[in-house]
N, CA, C and O of each residue as an XYZ file, in Angstrom:
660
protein
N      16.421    -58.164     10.652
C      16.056    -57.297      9.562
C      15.765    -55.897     10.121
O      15.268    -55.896     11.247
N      15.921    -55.040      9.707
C      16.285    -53.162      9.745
C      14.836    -52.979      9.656
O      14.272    -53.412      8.651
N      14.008    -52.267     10.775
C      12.780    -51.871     10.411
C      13.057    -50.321      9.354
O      14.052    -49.596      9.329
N      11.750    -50.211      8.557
C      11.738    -49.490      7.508
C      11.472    -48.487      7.806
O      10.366    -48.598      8.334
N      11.978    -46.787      7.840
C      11.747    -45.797      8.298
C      10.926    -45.132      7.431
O      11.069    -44.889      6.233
N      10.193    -44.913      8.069
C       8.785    -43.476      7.904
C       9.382    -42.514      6.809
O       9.943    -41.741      7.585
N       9.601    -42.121      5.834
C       9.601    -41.259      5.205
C       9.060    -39.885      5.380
O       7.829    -39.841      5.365
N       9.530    -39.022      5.503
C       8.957    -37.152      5.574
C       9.571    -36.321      4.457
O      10.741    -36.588      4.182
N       9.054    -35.497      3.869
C       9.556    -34.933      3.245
C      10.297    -33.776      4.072
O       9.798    -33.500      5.163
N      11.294    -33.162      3.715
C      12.396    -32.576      3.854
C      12.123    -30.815      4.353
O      11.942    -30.050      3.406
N      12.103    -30.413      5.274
C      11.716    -29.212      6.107
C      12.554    -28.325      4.866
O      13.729    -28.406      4.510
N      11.477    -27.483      4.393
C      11.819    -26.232      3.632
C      11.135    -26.712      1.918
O      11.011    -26.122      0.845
N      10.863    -27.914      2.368
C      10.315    -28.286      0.393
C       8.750    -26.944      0.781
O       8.129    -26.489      1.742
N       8.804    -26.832     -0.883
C       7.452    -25.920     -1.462
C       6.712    -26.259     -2.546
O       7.179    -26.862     -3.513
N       5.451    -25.864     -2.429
C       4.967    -26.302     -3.480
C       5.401    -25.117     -4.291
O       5.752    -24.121     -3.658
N       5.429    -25.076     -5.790
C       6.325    -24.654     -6.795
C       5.181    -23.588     -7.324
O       5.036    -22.406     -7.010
N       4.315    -24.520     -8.358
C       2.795    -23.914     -8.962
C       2.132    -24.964     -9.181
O       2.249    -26.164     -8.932
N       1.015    -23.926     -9.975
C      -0.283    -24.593    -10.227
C      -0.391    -24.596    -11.660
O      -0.164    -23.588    -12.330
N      -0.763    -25.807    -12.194
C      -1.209    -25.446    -14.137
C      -2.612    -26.031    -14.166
O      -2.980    -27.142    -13.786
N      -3.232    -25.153    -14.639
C      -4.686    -24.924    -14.523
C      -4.821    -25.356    -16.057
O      -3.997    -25.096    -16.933
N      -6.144    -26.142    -16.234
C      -6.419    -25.894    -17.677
C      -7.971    -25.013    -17.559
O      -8.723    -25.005    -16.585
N      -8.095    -24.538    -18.438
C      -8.857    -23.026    -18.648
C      -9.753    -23.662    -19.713
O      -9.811    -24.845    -20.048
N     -10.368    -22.715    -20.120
C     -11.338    -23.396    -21.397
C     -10.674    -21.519    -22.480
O     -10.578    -21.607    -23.704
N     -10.481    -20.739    -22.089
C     -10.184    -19.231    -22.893
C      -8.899    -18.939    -22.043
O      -8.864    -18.779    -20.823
N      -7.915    -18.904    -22.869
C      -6.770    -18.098    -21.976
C      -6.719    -16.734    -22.174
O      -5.861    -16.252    -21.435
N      -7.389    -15.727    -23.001
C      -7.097    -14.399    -22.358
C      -8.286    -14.197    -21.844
O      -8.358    -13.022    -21.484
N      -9.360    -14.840    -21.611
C     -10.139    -14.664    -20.043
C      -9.624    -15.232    -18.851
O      -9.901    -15.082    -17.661
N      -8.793    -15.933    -19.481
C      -8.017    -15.859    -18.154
C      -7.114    -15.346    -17.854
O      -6.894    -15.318    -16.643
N      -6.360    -14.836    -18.561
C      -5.156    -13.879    -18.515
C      -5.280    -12.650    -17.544
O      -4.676    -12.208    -16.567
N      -6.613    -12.250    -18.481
C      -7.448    -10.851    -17.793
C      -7.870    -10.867    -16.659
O      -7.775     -9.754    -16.140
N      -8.699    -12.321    -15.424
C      -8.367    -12.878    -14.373
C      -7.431    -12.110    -14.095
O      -7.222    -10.906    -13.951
N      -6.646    -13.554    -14.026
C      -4.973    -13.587    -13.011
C      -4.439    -12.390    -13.411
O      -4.312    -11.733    -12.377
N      -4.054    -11.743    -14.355
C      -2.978    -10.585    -14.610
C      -3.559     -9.210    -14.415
O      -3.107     -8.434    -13.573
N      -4.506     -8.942    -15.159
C      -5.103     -7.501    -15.274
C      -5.724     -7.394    -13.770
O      -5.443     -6.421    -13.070
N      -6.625     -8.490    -13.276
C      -7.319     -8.446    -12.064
C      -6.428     -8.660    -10.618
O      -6.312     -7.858     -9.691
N      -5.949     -9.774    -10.732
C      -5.166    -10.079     -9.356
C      -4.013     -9.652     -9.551
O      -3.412     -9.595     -8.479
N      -3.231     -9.226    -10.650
C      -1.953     -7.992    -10.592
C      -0.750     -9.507    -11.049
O       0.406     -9.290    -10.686
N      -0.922    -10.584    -11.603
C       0.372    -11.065    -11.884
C       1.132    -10.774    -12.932
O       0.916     -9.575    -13.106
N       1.930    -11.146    -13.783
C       2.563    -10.494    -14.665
C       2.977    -11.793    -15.526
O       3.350    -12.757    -14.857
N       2.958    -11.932    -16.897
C       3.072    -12.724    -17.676
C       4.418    -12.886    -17.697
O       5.058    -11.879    -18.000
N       5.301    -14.331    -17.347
C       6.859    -14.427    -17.415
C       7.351    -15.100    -19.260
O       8.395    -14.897    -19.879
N       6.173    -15.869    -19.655
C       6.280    -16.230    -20.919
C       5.089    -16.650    -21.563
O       4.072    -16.743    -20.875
N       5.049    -16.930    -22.824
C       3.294    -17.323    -23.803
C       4.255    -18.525    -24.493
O       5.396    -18.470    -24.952
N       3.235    -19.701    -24.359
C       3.918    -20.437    -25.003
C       2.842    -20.736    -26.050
O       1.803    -21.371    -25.868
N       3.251    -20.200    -27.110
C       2.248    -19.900    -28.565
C       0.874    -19.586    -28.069
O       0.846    -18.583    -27.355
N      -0.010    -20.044    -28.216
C      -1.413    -19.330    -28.168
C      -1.948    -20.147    -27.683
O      -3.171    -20.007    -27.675
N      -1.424    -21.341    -27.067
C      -2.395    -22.514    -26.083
C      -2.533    -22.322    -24.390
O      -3.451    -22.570    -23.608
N      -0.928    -21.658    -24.187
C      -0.463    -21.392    -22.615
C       0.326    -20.579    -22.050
O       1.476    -20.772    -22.442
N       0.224    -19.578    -21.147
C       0.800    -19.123    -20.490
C       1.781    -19.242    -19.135
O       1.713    -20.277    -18.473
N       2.424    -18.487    -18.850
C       2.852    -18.645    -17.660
C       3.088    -17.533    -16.881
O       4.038    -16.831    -17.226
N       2.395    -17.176    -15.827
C       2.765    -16.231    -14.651
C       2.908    -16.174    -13.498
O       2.655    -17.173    -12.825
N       3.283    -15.193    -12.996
C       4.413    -15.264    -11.769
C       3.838    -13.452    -11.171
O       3.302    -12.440    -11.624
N       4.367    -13.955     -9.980
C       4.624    -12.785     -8.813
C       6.174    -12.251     -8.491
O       6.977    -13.011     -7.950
N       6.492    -11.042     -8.822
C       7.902    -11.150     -8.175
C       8.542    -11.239     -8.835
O       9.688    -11.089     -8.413
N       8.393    -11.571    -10.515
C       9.678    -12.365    -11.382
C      10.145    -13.192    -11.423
O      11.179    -13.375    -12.065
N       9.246    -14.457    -10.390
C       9.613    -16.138    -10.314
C       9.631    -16.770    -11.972
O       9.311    -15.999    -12.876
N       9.880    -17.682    -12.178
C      10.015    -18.201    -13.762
C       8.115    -18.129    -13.806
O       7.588    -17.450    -14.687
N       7.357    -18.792    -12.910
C       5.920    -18.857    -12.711
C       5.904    -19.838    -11.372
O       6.719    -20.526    -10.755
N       4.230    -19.434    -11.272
C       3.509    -19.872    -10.316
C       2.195    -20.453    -10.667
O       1.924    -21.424     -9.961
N       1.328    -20.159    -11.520
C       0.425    -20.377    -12.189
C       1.319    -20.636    -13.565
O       2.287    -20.022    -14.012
N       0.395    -22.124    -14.187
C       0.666    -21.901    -15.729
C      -0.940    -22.460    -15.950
O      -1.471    -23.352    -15.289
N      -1.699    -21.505    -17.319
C      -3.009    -21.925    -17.764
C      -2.638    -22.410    -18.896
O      -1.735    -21.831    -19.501
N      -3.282    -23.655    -19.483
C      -3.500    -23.896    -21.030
C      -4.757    -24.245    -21.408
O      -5.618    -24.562    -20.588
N      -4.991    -24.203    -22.977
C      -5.934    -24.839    -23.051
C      -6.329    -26.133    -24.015
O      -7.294    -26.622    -24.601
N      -4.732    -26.377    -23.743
C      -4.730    -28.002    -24.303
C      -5.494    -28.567    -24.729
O      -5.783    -28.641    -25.923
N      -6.220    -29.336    -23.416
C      -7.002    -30.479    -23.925
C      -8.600    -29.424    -22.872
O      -9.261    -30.162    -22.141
N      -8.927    -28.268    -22.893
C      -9.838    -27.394    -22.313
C     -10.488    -26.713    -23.474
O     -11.717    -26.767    -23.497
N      -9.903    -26.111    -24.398
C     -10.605    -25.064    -25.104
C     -11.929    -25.079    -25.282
O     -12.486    -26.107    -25.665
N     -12.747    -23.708    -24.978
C     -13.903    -23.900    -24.851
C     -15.291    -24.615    -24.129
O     -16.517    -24.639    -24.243
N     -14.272    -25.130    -23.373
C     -14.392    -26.542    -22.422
C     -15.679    -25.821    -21.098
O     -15.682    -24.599    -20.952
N     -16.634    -26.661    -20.275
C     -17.531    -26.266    -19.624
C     -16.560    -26.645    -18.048
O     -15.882    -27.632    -17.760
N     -16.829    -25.550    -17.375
C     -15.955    -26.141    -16.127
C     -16.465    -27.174    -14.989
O     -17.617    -27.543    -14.759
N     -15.309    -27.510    -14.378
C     -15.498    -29.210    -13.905
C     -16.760    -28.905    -12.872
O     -17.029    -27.870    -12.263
N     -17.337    -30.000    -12.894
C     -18.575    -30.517    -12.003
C     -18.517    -30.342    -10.520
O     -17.710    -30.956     -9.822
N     -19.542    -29.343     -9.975
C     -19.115    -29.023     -8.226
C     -19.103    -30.458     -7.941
O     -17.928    -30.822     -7.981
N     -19.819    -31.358     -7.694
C     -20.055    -32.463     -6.963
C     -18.879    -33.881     -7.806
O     -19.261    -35.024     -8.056
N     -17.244    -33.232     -8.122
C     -16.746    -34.545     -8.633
C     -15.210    -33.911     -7.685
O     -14.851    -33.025     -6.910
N     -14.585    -35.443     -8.641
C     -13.001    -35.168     -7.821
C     -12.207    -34.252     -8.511
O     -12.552    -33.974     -9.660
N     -10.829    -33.526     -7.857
C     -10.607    -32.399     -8.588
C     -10.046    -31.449     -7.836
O     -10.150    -31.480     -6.610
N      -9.336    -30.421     -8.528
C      -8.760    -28.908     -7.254
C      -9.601    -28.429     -6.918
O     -10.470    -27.907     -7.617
N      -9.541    -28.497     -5.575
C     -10.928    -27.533     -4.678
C     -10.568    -26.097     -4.999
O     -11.249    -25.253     -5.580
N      -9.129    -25.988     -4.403
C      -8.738    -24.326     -4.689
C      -7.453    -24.355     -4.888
O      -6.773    -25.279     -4.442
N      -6.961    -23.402     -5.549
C      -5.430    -23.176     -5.623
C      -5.451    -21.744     -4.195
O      -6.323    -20.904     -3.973
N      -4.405    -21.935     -3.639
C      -4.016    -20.533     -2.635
C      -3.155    -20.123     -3.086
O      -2.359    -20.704     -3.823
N      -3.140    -18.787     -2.651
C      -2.262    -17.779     -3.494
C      -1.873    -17.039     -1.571
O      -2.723    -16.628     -0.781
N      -0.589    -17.100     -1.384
C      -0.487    -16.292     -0.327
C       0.144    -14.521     -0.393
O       0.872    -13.980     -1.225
N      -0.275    -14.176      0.414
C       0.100    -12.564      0.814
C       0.886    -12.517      1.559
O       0.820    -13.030      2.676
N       2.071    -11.713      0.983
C       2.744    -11.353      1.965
C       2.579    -10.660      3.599
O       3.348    -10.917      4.525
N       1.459     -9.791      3.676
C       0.784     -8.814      4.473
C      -0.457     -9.243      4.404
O      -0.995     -9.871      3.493
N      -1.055     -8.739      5.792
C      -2.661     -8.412      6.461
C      -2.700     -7.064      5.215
O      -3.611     -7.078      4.388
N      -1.839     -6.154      5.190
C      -2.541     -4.928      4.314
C      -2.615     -5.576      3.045
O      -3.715     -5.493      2.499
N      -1.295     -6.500      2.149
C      -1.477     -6.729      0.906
C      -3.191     -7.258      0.848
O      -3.943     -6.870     -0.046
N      -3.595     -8.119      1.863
C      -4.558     -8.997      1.461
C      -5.829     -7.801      1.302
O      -6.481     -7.658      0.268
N      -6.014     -7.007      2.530
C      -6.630     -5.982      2.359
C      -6.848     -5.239      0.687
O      -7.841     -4.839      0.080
N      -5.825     -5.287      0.458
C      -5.510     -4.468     -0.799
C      -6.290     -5.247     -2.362
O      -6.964     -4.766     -3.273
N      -5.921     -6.258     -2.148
C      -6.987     -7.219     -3.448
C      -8.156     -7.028     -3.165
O      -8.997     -6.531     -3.914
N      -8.374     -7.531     -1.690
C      -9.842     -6.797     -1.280
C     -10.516     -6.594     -2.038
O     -11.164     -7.345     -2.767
N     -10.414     -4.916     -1.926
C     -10.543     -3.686     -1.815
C     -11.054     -3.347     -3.434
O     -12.006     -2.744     -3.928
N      -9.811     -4.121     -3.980
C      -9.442     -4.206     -5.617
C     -10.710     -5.015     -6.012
O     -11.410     -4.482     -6.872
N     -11.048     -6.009     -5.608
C     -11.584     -7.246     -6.123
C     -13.245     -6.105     -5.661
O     -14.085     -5.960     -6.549
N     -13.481     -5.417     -4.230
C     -15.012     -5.044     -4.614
C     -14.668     -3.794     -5.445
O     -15.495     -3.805     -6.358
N     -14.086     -3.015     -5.553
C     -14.262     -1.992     -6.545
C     -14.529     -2.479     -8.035
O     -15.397     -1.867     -8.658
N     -13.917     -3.438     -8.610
C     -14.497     -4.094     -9.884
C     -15.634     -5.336     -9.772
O     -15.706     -6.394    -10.397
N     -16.628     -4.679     -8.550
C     -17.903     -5.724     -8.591
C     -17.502     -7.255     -8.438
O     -18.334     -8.155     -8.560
N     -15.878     -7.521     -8.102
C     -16.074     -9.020     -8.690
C     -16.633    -10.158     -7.673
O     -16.104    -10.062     -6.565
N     -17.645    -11.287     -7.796
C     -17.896    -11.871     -6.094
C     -17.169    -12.754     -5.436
O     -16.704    -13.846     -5.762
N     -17.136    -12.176     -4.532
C     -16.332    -12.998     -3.089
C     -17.098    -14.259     -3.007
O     -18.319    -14.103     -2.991
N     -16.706    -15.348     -2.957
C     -17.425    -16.571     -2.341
C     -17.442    -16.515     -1.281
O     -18.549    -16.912     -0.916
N     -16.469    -16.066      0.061
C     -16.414    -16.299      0.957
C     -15.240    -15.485      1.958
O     -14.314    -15.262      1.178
N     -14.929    -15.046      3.061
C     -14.383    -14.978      4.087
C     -13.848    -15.792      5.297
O     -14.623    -16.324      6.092
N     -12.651    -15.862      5.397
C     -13.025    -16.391      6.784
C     -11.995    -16.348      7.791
O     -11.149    -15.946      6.993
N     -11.119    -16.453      9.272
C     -10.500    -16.210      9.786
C      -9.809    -17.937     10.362
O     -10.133    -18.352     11.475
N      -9.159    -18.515      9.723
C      -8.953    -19.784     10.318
C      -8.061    -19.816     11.388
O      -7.468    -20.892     11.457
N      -7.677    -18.774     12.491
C      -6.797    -18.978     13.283
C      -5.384    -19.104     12.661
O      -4.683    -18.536     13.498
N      -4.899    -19.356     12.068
C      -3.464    -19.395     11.433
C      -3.478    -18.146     10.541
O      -2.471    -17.450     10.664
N      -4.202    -17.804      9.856
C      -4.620    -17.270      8.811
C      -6.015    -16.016      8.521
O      -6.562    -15.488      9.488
N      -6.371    -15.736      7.279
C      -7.336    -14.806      7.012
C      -7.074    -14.933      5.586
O      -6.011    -14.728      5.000
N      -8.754    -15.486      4.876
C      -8.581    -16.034      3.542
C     -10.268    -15.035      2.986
O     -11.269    -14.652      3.592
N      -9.824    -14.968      1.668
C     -10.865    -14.643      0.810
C     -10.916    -15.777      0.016
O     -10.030    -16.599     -0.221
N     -11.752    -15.736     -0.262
C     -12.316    -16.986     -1.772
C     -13.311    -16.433     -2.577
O     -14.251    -15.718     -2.230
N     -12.913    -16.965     -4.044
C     -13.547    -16.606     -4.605
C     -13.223    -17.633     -5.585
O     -12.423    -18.514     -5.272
N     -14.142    -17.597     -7.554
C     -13.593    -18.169     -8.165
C     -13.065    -18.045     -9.561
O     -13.978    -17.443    -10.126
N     -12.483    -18.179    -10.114
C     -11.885    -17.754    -11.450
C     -12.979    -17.670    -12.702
O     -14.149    -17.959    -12.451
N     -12.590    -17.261    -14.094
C     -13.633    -17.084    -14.817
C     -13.963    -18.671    -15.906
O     -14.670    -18.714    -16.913
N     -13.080    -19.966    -15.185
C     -13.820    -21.409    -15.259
C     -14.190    -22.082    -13.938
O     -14.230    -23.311    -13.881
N     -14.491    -21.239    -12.759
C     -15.311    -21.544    -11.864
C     -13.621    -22.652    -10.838
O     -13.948    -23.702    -10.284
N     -12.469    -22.325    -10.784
C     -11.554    -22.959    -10.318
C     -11.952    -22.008     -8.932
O     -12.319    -20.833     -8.946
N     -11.793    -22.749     -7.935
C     -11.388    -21.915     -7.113
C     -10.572    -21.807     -6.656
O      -9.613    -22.579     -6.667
N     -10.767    -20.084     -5.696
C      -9.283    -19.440     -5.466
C      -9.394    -19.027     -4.417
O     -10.389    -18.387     -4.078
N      -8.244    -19.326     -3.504
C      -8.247    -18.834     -1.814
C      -7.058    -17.542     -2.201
O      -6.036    -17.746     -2.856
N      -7.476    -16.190     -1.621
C      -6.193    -15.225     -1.504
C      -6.304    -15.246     -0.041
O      -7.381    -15.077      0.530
N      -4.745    -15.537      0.812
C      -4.578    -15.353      2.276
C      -3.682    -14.746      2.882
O      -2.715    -14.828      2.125
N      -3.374    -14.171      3.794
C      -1.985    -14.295      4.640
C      -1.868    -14.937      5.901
O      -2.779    -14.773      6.712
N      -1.045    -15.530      6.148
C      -0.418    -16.414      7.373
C      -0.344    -15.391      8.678
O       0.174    -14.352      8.267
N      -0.636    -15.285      9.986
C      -0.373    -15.068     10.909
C       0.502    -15.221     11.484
O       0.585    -16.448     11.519
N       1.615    -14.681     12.226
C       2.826    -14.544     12.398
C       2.333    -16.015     13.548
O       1.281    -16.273     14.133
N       3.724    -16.747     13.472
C       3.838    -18.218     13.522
C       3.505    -18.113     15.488
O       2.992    -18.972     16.206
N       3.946    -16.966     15.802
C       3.770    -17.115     17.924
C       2.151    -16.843     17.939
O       1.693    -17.189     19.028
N       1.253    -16.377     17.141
C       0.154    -16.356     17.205
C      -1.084    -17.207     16.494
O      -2.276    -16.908     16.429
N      -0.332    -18.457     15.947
C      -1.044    -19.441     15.836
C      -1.652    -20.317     17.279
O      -0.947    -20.808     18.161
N      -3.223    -20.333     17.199
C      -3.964    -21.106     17.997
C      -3.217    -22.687     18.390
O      -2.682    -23.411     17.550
N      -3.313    -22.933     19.578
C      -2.372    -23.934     20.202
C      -3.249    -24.362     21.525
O      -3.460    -23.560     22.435
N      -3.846    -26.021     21.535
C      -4.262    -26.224     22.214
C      -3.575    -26.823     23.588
O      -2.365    -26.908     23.377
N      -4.000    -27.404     25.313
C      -3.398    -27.224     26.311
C      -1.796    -28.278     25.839
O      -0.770    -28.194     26.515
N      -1.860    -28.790     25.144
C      -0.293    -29.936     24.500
C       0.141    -29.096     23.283
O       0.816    -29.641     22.410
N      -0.215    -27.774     23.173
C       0.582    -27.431     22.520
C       0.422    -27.639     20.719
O       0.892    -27.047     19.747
N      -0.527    -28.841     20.920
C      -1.170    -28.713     18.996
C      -1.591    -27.755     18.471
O      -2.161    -26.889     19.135
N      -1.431    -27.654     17.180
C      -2.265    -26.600     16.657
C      -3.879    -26.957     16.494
O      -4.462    -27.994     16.178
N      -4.213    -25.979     16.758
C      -5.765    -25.781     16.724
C      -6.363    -24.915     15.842
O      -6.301    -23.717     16.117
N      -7.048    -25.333     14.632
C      -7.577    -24.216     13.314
C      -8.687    -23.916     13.407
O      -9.189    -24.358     14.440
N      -9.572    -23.155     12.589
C     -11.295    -23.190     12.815
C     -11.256    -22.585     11.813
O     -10.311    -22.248     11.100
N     -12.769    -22.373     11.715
C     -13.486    -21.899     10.107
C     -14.331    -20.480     10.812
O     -15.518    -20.802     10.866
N     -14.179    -19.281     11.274
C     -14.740    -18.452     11.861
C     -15.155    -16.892     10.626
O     -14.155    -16.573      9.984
N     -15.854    -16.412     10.452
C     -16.436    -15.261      9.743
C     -15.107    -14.181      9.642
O     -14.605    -13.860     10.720
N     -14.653    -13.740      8.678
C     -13.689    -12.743      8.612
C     -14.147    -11.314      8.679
O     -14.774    -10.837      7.733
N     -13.839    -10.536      9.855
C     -14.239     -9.048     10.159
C     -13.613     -8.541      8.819
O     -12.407     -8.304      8.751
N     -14.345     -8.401      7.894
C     -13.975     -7.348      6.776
C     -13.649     -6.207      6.885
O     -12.565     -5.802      6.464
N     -14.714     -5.289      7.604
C     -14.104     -3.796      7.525
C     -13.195     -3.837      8.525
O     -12.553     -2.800      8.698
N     -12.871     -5.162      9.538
C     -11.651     -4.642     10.250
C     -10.302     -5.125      9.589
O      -9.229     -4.656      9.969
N     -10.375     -6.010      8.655
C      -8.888     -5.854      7.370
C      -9.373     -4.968      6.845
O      -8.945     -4.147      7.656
N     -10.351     -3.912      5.628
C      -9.728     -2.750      5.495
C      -9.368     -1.809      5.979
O      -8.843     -0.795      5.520
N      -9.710     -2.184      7.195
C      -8.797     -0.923      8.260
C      -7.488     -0.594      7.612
O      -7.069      0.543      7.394
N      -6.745     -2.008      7.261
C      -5.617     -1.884      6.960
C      -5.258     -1.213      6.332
O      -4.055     -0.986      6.461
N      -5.863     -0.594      5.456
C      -5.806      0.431      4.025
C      -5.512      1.957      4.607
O      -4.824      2.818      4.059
N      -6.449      2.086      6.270
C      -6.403      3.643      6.914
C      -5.150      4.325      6.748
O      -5.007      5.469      7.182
């Protein structure tokens, strides 16, 4: 009998999006679009949206189906920890930044994971949201065999808005 091979998924698959349910979709609209800069690709009647970066069909879709008005989910249950949103650039990320303290809005967090450089924060039903960019792939942390090696380290802020100089 043929032993059964390991299954992997297929080098180049992506994750596609995220559909969030919301409890208000133009507080959330005003979020994601007006605040983090996405752009509405379609409204599907007055329950859900869909937006995108770039002119993708979407990346995010919010409804509020079975949410409206709804209290957001419980820190201490099961559930999306965060949706990530990546940056093209160290400056793009800089640039939300920048955006995000000029309209007071709060940062949950910073941090420098060795692969990466992430902000967090959370949406206006408490979802959270990682904005990051990837570190060019020869400067990912690599231990003496060559694994990757990540960490959770404090993100020098004013040295990403440098990026802005």
């Amino acid at each position: 009998m043929r032993e059964k091979e390991k299954y992997t998924v297929p080098d180049g698959t992506k994750i596609g999006h995220v559909h969030l349910k919301v409890s208000d979709l133009e507080q959330s609209l005003k979020f994601y679009c007006d605040l983090l800069g996405f752009q509405i690709t379609m409204r599907y009647g007055t329950d859900a949206a869909f937006i995108s970066a770039g002119g993708y069909h979407h990346h995010i879709g919010l409804n509020v189906w079975f949410s409206k008005n709804g209290s957001p989910a419980p820190r201490n249950s099961t559930g999306l920890f965060h949706t990530a949103i990546v940056y093209p650039t160290r400056k793009s990320l800089a640039e939300i930044l920048h955006r995000l303290q000029s309209e007071d809005y709060k940062i949950t967090g910073a941090s420098d994971h060795g692969v990466s450089e992430a902000i967090y924060l959370n949406d206006p039903d408490e979802n959270g949201i990682e904005l990051y960019w990837d570190k060019p792939f020869d400067q990912w942390p690599k231990d003496e065999n060559g694994a990757l090696t990540m960490w959770t380290r404090s993100l020098d802020i004013d040295d990403l808005l440098g990026e802005l100089d």
